[in-house]
C-alpha positions as CSV (number, residue, x, y, z in Angstrom):
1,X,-12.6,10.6,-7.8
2,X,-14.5,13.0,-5.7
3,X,-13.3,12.6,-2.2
4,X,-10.2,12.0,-0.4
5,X,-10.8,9.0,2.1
6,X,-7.8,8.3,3.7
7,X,-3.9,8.7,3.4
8,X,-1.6,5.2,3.5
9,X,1.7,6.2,4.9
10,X,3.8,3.0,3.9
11,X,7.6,3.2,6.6
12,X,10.7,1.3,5.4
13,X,14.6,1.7,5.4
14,X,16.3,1.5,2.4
15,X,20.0,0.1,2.8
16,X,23.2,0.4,0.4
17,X,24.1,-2.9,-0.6
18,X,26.8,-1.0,-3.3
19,X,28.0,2.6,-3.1
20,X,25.7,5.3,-4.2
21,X,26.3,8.5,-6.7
22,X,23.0,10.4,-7.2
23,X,24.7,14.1,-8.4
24,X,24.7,17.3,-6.8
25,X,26.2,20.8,-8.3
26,X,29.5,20.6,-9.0
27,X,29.8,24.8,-9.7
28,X,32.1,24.9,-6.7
29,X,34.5,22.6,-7.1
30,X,38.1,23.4,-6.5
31,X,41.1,22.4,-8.3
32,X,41.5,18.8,-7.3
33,X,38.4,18.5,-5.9
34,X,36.3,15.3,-6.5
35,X,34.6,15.3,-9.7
36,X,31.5,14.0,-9.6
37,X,30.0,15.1,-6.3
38,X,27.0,13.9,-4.5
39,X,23.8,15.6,-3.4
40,X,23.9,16.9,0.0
41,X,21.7,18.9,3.1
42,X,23.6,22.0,3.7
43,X,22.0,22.5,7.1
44,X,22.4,18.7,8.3
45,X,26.4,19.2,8.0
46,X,26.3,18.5,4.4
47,X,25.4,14.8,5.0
48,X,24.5,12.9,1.7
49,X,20.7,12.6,0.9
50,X,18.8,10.5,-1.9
51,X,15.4,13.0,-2.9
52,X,12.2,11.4,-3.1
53,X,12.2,12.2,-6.7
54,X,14.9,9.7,-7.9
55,X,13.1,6.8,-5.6
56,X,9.9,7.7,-7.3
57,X,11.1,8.4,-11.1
58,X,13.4,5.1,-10.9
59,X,10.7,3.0,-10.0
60,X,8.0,4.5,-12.4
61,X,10.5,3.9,-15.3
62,X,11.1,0.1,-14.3
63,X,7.1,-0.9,-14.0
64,X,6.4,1.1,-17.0
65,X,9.1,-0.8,-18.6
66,X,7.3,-4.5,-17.4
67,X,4.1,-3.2,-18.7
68,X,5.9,-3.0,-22.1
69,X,5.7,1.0,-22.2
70,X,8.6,2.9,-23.9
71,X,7.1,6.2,-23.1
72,X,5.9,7.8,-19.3
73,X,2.1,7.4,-19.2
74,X,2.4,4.1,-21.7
75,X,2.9,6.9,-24.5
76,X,0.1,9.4,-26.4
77,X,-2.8,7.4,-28.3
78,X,-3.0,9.2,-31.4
79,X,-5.8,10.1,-33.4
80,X,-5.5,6.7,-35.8
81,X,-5.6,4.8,-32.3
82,X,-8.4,6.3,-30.6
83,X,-10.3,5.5,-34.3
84,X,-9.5,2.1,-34.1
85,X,-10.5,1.8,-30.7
86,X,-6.9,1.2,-29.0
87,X,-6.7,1.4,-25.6
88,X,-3.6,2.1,-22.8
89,X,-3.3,-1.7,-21.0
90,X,-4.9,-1.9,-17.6
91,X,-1.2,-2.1,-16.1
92,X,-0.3,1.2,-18.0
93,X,-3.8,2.8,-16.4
94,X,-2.9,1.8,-13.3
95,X,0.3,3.3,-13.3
96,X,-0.9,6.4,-14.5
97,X,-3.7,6.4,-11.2
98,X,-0.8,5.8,-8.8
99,X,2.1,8.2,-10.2
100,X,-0.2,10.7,-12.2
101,X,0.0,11.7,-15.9
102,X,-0.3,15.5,-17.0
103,X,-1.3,14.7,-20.4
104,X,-4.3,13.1,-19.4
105,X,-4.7,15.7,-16.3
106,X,-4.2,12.7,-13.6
107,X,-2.5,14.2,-10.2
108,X,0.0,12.1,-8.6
109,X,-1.8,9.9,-6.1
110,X,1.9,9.0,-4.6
111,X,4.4,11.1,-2.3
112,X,7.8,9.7,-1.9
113,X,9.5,12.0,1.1
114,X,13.4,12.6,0.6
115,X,15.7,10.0,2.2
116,X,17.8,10.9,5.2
117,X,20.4,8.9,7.0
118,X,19.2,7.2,9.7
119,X,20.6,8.4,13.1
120,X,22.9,5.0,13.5
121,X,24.4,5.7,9.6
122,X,25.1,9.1,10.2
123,X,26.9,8.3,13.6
124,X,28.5,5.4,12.1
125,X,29.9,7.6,8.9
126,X,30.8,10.6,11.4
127,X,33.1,8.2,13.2
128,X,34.7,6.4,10.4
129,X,39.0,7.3,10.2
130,X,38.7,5.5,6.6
131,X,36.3,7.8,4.7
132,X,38.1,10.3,1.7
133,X,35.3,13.0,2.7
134,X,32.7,13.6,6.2
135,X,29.8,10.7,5.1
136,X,31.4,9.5,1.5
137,X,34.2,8.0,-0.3
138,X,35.6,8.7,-3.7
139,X,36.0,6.0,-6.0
140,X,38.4,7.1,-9.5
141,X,36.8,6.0,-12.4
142,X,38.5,6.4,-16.3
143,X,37.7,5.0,-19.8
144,X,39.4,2.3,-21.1
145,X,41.1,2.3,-24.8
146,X,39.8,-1.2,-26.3
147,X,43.3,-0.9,-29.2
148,X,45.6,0.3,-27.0
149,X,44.1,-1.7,-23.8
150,X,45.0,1.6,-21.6
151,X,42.9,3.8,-19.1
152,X,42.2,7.5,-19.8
153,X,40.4,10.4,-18.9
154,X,41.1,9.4,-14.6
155,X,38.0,11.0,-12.8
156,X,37.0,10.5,-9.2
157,X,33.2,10.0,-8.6
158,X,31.4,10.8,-5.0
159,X,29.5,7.9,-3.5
160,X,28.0,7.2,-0.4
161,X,29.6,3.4,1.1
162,X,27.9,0.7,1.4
163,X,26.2,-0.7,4.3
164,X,25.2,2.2,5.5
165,X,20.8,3.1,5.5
166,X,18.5,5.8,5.0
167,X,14.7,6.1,6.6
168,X,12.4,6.0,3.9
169,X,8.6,7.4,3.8
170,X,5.8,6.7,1.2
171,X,2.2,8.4,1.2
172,X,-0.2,7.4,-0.8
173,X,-3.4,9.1,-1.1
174,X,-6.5,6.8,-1.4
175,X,-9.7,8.4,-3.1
176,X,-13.3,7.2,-2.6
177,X,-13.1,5.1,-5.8
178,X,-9.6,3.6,-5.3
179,X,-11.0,0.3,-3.4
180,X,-10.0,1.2,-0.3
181,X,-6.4,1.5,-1.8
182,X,-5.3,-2.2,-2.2
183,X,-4.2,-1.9,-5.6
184,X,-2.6,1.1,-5.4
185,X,-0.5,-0.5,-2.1
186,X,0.1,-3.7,-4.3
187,X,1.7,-1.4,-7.1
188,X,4.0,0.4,-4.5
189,X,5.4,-3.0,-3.8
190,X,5.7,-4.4,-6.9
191,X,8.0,-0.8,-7.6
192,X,9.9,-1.3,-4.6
193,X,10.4,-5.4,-5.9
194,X,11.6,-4.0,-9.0
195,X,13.8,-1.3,-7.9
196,X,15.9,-4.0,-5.5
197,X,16.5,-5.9,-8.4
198,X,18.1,-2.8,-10.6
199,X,19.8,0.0,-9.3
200,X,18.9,3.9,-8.0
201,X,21.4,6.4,-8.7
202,X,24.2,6.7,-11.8
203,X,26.6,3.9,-13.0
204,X,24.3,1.2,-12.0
205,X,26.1,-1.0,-14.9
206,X,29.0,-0.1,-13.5
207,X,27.7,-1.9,-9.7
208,X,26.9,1.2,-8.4
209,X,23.3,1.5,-6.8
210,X,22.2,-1.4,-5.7
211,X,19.8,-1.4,-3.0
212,X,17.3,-3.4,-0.3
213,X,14.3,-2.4,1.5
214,X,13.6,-3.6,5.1
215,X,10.3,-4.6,6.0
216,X,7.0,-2.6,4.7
217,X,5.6,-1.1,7.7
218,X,2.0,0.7,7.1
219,X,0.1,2.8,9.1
220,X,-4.1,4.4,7.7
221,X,-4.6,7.7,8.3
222,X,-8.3,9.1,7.8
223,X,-10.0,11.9,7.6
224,X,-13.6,10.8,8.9
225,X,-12.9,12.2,12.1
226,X,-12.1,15.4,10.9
227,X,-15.4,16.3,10.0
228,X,-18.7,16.2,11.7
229,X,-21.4,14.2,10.2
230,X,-24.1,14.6,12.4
């Protein structure tokens, strides 16, 4: 990995299928204020957000977890390993190339940009009369009592609706011995494929969370032109 060939921006829109909770800071909550609140952009009238880093982490966790890795990186090869000449799995080495591992000094080869609402889900959330809060709704949640059969502890979560869709941006950045970036594309996708079928966000076993991509849309952006090679 010696020089930086070209940058893969992958487009897409990511839509709510369930509601959403991914936390904010709930320091200024006032007395009957919603519990659990949601991350928001204070200078885009506090409309809900979902930051690149919860897209990215979820789906790092999930393919690590098909390539049969209970640990981020596919887990630290210990002395006793390296003696007897184990190795990380090609799926686990590839993960590492695409989402970067600090133990082994591997930079992230993958930006995942924040999610915004798109212009249409913004409008469409502005103008709704049915909404608890501007852009959300809150849904009460509580414990259940499995001897008594009774619900306790009442609690009302933050969530963005459904059917509502945010623009979505990945970069990834392809190096001179990344093969023209293929696999690393074919990764991304097999993240995305896994993320649709699990959830982003809190209470996911709860139905929260569940999401689905519109189509991939790619664009190459190189750096040859940059530079004279006369």
């Amino acid at each position: 990995m010696k020089k930086l060939v070209k940058k893969i921006k992958v487009s897409t829109t990511l839509e709510l299928v369930t509601g959403l909770h991914i936390g904010g800071s709930s320091e200024n909550v006032e007395i009957g204020g919603i519990d659990n609140p949601v991350i928001k952009i204070a200078v885009k009238d506090n409309q809900p957000y979902i930051p690149g880093s919860s897209i990215k982490g979820k789906m790092r966790c999930l393919l690590e977890q098909i390539a049969g890795s209970p640990e981020v990186g596919g887990g630290k090869l210990s002395k006793k390993d390296k003696e007897e000449g184990k190795t990380k799995t090609s799926e686990q080495i590839k993960i590492n190339n695409l989402f970067g591992y600090s133990e082994d000094n591997q930079p992230s080869k993958l930006i995942v940009r924040d999610a915004y609402l798109t212009d249409d889900s913004a409008k469409q959330l502005r103008n709704c009369d049915s909404l608890d809060m501007p852009y959300t709704e809150a849904k009460w949640e509580n414990v259940i009592d499995r001897v008594k059969g009774t619900a306790e502890h009442p609690r009302q979560t933050e969530r963005i609706p459904a059917g509502v869709s945010f623009d979505v941006e990945f970069v990834i950045n392809a190096w001179d011995d990344d093969n023209d970036g293929k696999a690393l594309c074919e990764l991304l996708e097999k993240g995305i494929k896994a993320l649709e079928n699990d959830y982003l966000g809190g209470s996911g076993s709860r139905g929260y969370g569940q999401i689905k991509f519109s189509e991939l849309k790619q664009e190459e952006i190189s750096f040859e032109k940059y530079f004279d090679h006369a």
